[in-house]
Backbone of each chain as ProteinMPNN parsed JSONL, in Angstrom:
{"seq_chain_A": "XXXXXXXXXXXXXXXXXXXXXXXXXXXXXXXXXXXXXXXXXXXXXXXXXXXXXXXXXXXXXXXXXXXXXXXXXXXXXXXXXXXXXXXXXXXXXXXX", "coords_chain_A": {"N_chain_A": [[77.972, 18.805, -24.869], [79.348, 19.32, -21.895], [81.237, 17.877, -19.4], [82.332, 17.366, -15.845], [84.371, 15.424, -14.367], [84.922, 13.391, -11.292], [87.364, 12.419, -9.36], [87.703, 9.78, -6.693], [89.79, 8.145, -5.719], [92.716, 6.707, -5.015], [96.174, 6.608, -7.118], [96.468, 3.768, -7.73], [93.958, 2.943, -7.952], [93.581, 2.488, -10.092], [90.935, 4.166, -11.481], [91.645, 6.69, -13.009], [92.507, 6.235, -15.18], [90.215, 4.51, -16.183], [88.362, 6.74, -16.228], [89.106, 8.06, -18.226], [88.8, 6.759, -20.533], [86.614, 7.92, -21.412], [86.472, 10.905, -21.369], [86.077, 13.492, -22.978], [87.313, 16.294, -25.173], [87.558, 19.751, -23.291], [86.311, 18.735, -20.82], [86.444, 18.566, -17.584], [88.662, 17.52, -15.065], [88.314, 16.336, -11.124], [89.957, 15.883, -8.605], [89.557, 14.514, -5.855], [88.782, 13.252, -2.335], [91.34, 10.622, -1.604], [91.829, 10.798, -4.072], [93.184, 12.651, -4.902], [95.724, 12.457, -4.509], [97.06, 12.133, -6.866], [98.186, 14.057, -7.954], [100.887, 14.082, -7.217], [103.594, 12.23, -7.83], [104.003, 14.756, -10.641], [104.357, 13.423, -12.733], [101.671, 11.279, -12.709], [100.308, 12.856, -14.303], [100.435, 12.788, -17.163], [99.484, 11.465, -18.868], [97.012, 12.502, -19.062], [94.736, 14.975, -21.236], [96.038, 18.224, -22.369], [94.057, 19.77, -23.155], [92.22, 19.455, -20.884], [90.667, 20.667, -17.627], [92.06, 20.342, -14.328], [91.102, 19.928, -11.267], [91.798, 20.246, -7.84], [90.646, 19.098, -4.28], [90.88, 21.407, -2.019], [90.781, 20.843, 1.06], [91.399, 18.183, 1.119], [93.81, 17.565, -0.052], [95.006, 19.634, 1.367], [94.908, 18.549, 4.01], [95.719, 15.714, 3.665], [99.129, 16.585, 3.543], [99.702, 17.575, 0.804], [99.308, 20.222, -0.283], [101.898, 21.701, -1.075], [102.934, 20.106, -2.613], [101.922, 19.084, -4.909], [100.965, 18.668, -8.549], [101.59, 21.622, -10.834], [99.29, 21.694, -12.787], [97.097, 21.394, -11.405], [94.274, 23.032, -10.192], [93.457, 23.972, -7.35], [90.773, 23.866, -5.303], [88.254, 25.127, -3.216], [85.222, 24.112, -0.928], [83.83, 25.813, -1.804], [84.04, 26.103, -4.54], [83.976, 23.593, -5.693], [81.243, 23.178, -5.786], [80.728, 24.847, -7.418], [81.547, 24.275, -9.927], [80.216, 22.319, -10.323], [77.853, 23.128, -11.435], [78.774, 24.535, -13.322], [79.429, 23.209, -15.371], [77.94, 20.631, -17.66], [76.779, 18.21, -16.503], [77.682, 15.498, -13.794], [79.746, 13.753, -13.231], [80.548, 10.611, -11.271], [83.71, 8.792, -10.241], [84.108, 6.241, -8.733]], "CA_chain_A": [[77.811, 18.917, -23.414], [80.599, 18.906, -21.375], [81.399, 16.894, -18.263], [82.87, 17.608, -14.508], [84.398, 14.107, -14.047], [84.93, 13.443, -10.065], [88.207, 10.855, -9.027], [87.904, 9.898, -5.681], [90.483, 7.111, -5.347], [94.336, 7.094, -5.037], [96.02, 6.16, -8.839], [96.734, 2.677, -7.682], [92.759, 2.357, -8.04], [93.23, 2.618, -11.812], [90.187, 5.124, -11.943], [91.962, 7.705, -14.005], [92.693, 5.284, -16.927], [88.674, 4.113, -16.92], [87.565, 8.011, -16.743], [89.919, 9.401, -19.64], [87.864, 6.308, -22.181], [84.667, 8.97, -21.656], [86.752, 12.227, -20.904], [85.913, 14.311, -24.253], [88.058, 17.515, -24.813], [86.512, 20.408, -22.905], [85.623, 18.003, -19.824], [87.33, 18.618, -16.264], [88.413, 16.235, -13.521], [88.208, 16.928, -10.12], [90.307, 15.112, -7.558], [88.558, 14.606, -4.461], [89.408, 11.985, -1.122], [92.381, 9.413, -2.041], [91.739, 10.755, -5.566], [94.352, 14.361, -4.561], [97.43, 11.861, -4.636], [97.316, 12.204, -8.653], [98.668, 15.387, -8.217], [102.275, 13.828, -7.205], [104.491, 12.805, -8.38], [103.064, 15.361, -11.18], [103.938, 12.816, -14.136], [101.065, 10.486, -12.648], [99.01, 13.309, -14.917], [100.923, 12.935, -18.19], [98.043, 10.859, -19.45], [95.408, 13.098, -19.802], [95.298, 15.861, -22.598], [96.339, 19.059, -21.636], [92.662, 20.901, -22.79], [91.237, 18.893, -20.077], [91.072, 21.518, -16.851], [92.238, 19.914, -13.552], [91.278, 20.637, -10.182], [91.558, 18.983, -6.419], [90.059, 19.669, -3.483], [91.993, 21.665, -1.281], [90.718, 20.497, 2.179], [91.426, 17.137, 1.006], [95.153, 18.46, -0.109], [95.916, 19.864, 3.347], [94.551, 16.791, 5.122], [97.644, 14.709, 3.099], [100.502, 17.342, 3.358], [99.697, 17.625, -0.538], [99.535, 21.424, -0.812], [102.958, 22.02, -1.765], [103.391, 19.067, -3.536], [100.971, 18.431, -6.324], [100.839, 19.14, -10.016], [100.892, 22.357, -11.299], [98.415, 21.578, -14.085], [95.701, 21.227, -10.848], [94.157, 23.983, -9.242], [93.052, 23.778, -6.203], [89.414, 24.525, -5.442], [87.589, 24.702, -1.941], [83.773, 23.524, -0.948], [82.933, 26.639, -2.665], [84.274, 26.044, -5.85], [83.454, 22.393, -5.618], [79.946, 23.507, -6.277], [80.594, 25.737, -8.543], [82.199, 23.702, -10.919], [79.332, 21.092, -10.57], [76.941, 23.6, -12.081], [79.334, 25.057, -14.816], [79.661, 21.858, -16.164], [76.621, 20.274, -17.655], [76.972, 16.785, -15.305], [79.146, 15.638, -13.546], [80.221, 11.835, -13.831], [81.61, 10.364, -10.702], [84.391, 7.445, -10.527], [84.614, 5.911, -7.051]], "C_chain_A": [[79.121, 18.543, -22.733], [81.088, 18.486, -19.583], [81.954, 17.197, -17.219], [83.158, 15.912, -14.176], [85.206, 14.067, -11.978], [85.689, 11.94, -9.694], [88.074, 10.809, -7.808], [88.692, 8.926, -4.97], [91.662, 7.043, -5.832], [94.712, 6.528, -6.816], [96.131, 5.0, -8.743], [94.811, 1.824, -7.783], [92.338, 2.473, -9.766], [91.383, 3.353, -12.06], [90.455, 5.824, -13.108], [91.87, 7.014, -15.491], [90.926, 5.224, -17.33], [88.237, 5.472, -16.987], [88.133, 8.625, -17.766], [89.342, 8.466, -20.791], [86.569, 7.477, -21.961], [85.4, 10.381, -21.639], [86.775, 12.657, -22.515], [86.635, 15.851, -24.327], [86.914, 18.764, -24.102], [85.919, 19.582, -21.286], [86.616, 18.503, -18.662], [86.974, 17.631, -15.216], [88.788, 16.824, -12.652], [88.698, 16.113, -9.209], [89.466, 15.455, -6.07], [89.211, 13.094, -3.392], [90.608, 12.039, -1.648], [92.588, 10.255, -3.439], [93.141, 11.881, -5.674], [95.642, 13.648, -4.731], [97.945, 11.781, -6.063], [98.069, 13.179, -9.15], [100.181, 15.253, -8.032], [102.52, 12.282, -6.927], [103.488, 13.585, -9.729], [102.927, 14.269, -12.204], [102.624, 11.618, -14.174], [99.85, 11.548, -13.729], [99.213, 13.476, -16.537], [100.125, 12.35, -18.868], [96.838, 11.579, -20.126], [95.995, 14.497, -20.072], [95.202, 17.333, -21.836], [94.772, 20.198, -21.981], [91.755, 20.322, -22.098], [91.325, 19.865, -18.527], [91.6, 20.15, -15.747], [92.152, 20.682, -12.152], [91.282, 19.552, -9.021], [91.09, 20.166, -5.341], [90.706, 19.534, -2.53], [92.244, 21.331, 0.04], [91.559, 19.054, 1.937], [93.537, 16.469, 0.265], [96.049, 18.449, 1.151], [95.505, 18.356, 4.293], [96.18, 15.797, 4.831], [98.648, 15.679, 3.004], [100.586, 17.634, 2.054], [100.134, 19.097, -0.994], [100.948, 21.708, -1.815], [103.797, 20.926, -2.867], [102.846, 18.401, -4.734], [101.251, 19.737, -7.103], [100.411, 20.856, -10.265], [99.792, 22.899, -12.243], [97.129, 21.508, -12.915], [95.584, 22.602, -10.008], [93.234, 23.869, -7.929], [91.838, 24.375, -5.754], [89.013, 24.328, -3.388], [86.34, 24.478, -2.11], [83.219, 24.536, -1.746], [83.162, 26.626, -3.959], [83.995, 25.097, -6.539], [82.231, 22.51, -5.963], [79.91, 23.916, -7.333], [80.637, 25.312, -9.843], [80.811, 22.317, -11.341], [78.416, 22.077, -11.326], [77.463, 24.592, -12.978], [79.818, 23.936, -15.762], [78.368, 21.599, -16.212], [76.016, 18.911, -16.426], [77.884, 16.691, -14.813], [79.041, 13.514, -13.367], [81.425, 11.506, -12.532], [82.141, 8.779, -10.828], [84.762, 7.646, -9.044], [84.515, 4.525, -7.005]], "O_chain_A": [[79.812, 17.57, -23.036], [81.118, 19.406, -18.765], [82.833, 17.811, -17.824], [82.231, 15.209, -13.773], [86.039, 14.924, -11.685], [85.175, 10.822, -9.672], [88.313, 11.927, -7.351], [88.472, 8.739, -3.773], [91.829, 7.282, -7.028], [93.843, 6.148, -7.6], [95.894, 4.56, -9.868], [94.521, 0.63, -7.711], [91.273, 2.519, -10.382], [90.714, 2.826, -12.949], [89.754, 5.717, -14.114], [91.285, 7.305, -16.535], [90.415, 5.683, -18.351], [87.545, 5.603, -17.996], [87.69, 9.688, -18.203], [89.27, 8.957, -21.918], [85.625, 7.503, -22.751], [84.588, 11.213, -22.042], [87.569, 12.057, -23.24], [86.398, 16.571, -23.357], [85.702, 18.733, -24.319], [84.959, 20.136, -20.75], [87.721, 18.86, -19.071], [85.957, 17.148, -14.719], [89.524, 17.794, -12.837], [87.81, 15.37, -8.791], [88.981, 16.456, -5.544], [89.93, 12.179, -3.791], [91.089, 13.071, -2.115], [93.754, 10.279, -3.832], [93.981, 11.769, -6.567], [96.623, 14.292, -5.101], [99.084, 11.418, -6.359], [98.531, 13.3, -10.285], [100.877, 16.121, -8.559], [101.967, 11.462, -6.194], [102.353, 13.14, -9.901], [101.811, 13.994, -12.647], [102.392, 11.033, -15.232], [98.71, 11.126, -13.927], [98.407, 14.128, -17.2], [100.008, 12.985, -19.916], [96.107, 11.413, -21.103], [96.992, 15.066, -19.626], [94.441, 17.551, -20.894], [94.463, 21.153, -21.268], [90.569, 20.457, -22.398], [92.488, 19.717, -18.152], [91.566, 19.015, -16.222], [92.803, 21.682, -11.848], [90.922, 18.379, -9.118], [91.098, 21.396, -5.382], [91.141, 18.505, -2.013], [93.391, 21.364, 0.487], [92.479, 18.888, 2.739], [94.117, 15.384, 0.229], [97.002, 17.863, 1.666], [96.017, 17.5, 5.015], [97.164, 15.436, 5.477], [99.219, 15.465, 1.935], [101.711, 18.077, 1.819], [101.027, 19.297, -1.818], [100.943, 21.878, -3.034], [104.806, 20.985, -3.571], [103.262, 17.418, -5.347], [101.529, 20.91, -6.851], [99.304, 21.328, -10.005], [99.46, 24.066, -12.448], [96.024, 21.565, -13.454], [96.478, 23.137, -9.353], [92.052, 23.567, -8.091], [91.857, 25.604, -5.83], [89.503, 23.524, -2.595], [85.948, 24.546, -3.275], [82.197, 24.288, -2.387], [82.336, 27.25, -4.625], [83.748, 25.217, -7.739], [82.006, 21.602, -6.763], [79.178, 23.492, -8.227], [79.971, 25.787, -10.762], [80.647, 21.666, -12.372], [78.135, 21.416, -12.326], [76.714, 25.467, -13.413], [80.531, 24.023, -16.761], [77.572, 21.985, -15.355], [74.992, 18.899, -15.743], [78.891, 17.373, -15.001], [78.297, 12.536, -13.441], [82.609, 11.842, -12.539], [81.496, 7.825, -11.262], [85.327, 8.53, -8.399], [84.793, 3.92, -5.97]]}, "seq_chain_B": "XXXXXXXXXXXXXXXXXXXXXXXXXXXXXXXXXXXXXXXXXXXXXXXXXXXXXXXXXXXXXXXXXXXXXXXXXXXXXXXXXXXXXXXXXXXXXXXXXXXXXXXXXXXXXXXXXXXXXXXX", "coords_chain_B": {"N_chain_B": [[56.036, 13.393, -17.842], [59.225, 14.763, -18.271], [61.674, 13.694, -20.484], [64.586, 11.899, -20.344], [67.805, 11.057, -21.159], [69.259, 8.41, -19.975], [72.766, 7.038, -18.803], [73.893, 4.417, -18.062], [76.25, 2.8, -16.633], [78.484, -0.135, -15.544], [80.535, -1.281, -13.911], [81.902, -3.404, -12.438], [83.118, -6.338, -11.012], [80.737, -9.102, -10.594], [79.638, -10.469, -8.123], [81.844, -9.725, -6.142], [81.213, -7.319, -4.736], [78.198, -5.425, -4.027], [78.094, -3.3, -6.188], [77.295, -3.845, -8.658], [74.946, -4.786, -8.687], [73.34, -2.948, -7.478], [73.452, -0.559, -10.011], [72.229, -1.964, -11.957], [69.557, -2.257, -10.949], [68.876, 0.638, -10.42], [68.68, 1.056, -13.147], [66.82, -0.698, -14.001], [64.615, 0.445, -12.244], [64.478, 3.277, -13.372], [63.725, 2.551, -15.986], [61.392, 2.258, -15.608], [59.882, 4.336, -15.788], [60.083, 4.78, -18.159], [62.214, 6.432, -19.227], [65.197, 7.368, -21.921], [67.295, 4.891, -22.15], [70.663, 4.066, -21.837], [72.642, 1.016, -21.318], [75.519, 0.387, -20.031], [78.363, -1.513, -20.433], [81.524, -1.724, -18.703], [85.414, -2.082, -18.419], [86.169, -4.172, -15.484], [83.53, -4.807, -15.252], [82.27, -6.026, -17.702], [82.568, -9.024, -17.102], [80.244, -9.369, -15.515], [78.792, -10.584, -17.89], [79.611, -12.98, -18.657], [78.814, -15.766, -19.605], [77.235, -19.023, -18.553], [77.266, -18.947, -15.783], [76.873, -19.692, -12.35], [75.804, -18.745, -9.561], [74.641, -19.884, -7.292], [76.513, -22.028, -6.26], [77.658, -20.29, -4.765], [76.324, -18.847, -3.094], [74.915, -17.023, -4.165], [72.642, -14.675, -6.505], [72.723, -15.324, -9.591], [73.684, -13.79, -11.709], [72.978, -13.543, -14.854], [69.949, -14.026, -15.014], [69.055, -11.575, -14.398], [70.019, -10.145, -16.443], [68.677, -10.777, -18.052], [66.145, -9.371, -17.967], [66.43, -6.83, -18.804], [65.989, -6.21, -21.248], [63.228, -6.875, -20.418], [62.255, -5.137, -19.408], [62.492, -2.971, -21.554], [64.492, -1.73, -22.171], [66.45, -1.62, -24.248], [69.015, -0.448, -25.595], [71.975, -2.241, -24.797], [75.283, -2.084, -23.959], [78.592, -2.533, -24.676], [81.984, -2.034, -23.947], [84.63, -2.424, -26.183], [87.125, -2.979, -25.863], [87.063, -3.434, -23.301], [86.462, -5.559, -23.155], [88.069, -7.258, -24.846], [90.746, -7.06, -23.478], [90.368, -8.721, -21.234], [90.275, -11.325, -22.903], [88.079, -12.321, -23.716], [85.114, -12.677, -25.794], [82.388, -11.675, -28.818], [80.915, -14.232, -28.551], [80.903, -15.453, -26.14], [79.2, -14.211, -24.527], [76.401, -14.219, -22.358], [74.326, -12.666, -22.987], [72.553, -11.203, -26.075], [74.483, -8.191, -27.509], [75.607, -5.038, -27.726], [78.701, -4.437, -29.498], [81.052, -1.283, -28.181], [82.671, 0.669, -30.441], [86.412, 2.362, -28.864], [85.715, 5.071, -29.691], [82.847, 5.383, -30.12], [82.182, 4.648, -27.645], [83.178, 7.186, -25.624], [81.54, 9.255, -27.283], [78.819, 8.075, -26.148], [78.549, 8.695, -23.55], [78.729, 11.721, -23.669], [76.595, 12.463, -24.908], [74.749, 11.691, -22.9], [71.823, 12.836, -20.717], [72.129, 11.979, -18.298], [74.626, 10.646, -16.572], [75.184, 7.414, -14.523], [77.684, 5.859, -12.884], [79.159, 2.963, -11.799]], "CA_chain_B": [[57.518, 13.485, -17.15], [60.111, 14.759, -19.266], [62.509, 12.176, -20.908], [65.78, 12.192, -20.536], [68.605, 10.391, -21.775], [70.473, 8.165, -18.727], [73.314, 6.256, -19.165], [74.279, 3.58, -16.844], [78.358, 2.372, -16.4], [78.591, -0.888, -14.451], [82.545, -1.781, -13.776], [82.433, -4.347, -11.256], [82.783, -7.961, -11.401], [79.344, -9.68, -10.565], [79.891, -11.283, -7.019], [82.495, -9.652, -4.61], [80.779, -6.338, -4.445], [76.928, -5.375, -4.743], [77.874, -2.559, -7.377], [76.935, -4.616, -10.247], [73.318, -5.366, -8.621], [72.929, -1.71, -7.723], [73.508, -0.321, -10.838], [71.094, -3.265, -12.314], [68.095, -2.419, -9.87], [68.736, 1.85, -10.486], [68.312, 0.734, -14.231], [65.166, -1.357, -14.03], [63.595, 1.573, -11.973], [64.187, 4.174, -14.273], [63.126, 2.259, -17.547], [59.595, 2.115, -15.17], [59.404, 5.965, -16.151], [60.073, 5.503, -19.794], [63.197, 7.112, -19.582], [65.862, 6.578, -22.668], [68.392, 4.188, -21.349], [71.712, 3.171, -22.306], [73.485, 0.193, -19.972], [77.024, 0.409, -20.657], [79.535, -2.758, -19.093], [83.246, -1.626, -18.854], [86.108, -2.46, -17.112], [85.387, -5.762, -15.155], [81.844, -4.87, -15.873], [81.855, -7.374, -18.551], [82.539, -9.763, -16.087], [78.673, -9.727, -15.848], [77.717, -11.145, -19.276], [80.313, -14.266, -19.03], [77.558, -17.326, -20.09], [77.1, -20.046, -18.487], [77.796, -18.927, -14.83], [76.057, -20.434, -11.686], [76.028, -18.617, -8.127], [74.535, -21.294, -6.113], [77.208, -22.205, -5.807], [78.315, -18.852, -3.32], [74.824, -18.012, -2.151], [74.492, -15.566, -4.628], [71.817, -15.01, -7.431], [73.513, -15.588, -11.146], [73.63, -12.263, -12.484], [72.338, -14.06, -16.446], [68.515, -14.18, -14.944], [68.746, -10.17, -13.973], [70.464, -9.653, -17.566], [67.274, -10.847, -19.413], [65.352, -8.701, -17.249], [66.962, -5.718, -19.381], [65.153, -6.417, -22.649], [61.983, -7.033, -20.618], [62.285, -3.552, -19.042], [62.658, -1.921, -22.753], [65.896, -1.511, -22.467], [67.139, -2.183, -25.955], [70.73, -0.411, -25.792], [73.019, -2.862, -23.765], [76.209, -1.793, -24.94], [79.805, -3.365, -24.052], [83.291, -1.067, -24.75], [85.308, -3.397, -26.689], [88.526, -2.58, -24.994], [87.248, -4.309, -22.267], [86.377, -7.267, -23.929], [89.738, -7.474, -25.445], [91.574, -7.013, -22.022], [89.918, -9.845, -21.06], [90.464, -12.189, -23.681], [86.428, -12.487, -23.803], [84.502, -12.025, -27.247], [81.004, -11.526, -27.639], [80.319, -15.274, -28.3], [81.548, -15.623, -24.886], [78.379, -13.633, -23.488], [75.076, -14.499, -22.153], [73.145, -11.778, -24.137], [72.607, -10.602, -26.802], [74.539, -6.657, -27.021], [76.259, -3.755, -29.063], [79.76, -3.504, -29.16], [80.913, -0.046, -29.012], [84.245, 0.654, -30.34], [86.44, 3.619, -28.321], [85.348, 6.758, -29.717], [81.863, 5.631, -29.391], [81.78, 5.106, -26.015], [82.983, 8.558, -25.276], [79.842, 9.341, -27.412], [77.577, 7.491, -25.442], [78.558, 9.38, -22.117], [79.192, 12.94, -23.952], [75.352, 12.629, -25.369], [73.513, 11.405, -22.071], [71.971, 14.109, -20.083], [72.837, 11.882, -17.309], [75.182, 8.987, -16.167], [75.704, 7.199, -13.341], [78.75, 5.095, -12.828], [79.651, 2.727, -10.483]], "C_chain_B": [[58.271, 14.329, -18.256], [61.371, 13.944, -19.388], [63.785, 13.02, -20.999], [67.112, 11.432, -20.583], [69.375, 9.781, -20.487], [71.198, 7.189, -19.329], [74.231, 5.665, -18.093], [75.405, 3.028, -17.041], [78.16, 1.491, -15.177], [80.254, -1.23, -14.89], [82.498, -2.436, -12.884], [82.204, -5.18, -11.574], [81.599, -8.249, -10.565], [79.053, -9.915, -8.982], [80.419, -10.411, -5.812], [81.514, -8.438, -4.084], [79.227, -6.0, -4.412], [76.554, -4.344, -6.139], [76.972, -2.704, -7.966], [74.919, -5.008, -9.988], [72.98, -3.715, -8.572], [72.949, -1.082, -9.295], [72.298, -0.648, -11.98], [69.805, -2.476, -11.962], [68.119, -0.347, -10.343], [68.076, 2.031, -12.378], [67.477, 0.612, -14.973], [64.15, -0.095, -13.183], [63.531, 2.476, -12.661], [63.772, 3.967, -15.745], [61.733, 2.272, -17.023], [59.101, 3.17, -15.655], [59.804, 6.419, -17.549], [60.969, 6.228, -20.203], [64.142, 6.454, -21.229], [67.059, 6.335, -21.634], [69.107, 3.676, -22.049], [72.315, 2.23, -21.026], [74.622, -0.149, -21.279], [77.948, -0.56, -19.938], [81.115, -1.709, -20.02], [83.991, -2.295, -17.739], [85.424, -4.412, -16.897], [83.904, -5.983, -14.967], [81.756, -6.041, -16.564], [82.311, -9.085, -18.062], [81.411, -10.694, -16.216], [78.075, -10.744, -16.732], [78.533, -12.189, -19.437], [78.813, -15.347, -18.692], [78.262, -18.377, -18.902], [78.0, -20.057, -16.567], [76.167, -19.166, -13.845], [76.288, -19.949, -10.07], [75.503, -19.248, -7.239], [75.159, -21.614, -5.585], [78.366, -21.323, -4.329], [77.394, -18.537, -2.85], [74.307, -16.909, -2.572], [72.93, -15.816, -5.282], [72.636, -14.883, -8.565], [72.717, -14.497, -11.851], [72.75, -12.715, -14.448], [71.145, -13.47, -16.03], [68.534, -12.553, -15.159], [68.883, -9.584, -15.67], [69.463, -9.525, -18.46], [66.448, -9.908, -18.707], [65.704, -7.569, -18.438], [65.825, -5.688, -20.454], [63.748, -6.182, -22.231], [61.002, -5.513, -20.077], [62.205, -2.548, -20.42], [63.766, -1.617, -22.696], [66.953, -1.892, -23.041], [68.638, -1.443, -25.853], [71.763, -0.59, -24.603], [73.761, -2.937, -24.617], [77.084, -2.048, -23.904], [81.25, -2.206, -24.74], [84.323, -2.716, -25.361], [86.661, -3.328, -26.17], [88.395, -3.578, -24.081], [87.373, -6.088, -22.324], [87.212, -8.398, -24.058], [90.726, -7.756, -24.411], [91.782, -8.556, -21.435], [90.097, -11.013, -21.182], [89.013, -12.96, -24.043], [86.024, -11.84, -25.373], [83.106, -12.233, -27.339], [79.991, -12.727, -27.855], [80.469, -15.975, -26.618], [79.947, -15.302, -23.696], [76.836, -14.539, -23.588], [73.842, -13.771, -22.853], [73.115, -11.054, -25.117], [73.096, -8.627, -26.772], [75.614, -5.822, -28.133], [77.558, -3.621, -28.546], [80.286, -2.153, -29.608], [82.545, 0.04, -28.833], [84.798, 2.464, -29.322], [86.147, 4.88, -28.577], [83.677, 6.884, -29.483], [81.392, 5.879, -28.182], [81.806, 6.412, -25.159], [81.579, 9.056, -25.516], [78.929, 9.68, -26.67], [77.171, 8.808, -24.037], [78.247, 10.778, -22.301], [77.443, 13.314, -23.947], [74.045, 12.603, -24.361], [73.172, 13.184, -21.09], [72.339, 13.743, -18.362], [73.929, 10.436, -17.085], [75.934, 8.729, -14.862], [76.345, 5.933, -13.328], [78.929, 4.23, -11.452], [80.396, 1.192, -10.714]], "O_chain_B": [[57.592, 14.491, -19.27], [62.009, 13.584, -18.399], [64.038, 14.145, -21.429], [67.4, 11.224, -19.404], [70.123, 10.562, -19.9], [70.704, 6.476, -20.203], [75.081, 6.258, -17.429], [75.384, 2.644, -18.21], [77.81, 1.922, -14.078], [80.834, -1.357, -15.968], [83.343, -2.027, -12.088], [81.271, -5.348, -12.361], [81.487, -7.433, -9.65], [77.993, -9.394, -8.635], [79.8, -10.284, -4.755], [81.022, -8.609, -2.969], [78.854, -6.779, -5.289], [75.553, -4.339, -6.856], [75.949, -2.019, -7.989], [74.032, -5.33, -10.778], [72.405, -3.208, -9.535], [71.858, -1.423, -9.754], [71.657, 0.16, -12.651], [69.076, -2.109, -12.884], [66.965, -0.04, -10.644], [67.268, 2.877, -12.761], [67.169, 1.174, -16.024], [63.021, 0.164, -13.6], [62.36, 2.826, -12.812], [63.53, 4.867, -16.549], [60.831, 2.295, -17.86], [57.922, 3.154, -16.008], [59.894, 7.537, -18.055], [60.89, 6.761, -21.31], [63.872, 5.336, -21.668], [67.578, 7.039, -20.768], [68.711, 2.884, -22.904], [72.423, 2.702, -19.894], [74.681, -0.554, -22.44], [78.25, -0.291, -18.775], [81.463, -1.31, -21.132], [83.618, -2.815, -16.688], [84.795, -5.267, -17.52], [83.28, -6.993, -14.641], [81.203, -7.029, -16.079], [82.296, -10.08, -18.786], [81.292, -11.852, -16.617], [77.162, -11.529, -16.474], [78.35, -12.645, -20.566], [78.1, -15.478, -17.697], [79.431, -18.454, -18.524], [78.907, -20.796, -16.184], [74.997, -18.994, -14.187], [76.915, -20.715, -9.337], [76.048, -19.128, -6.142], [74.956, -21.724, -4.376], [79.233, -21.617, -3.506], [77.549, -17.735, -1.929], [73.611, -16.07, -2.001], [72.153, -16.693, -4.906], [73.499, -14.036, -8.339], [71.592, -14.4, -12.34], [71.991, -11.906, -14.981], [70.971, -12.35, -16.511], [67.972, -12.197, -16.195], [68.079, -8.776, -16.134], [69.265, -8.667, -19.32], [65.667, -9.655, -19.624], [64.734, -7.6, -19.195], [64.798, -5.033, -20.273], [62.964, -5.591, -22.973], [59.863, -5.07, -20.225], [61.853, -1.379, -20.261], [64.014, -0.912, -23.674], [68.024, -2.338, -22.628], [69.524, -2.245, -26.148], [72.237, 0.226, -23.813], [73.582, -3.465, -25.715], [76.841, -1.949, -22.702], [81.296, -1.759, -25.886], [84.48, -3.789, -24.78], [87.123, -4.436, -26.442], [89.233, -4.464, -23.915], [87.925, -7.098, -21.888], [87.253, -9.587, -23.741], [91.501, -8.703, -24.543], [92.773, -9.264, -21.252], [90.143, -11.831, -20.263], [88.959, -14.064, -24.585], [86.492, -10.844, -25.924], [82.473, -12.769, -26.429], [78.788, -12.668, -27.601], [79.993, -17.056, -26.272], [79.661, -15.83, -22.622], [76.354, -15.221, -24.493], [72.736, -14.216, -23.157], [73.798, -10.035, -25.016], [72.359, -7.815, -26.215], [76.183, -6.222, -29.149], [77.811, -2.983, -27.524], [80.2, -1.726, -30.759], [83.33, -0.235, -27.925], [84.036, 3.41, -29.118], [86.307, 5.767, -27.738], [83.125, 7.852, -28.96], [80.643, 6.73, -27.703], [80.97, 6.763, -24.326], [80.698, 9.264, -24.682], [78.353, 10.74, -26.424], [76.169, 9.448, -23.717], [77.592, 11.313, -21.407], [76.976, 14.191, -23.22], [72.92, 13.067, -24.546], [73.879, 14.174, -20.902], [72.655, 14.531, -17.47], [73.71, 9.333, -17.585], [76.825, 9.36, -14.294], [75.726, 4.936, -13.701], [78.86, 4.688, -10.311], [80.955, 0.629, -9.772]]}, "name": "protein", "num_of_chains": 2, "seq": "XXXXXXXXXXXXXXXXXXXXXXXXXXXXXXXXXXXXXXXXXXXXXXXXXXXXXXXXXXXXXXXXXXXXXXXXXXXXXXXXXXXXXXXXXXXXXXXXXXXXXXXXXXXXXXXXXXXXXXXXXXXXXXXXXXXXXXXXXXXXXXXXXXXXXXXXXXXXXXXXXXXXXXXXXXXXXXXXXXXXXXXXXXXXXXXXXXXXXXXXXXXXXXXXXXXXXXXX"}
């Protein structure tokens, strides 16, 4: 079964570290709020394994001037994809 | 009903926050329905299970009493990540209850296997 994990707090909230002990290959994290600042500088994502997908949420992007400045390893999703992703994943596992 | 596997993630220390009681209390209601339950401490979760602590002293309630509650709920797998433990400098004569340590690849496991878990 594979997981939709959900960060919603900047990296200085050491989230990322406690969701990558459960993140199993095949799992995707999803920046969300505070959580979108993971995306820069990019090496704050050198941590987690590259068959893990990555996405942030793009309102939450443009809100912080982020767009042009985060990770290319994240793709950028809107409210509609944000769903989407919750029900192509079996759960979803949030860290807040 | 149909049964289904939850697995509970407390990470907060005992006191500043109510996390650690929520988490607790979402726990004890769903072992009412016979669900399978794992309670998982990480992080400053294991906070929780330090022995021989006394909130009277802050106006709290002393998280120990709630802990035995677990067992009396049926909720036989209280499991600890050993990482955290370690972090710590805590071992598991250190704790108030009896519990399973799970080394890191289990714990992935634990989470990979539930059909649900809720973290906090």
């Amino acid at each position: 079964m594979s997981a939709l994990h959900t960060i919603s707090g900047s990296p200085s909230s050491g989230l990322l570290n406690s969701c990558l002990r459960l993140v199993c290959p095949g799992d995707g994290i999803l920046f969300i709020q505070d959580g979108v600042y993971h995306g820069s500088p990019p090496r704050l994502l050198d941590c987690v394994p590259q068959d893990n997908a990555l996405f942030a949420l793009r309102e939450d992007l443009v809100a912080r001037g982020l767009s042009d400045r985060t990770s290319d390893r994240i793709t950028p999703v809107g409210y509609d994809g944000f769903v989407e992703l919750t029900v192509n994943y079996d759960k979803v596992i949030s860290w807040s | 009903m149909q049964q289904k596997s939850l697995t509970f993630i407390t990470r907060q220390a005992p006191y500043g926050t109510n996390k650690a009681k929520l988490v607790m209390d979402f726990a004890l209601a769903s072992a009412v329905f016979e669900q399978k339950i794992n309670f998982l401490f990480i992080d400053d979760g294991v906070f929780q299970l330090v022995q021989n602590q006394n909130a009277e002293f802050i106006l709290s309630k002393t998280t120990g009493r709630a802990l035995e509650t677990l067992e009396l709920y049926g909720i036989k797998k209280v499991l600890v990540d050993a990482v955290s433990l370690e972090e710590r400098d805590l071992s598991e004569e250190d704790l108030a209850i009896p519990v399973k340590i799970l080394k890191e690849e289990q714990v992935r496991q634990i989470a990979a296997y539930s059909d649900v878990v809720i973290n906090l």
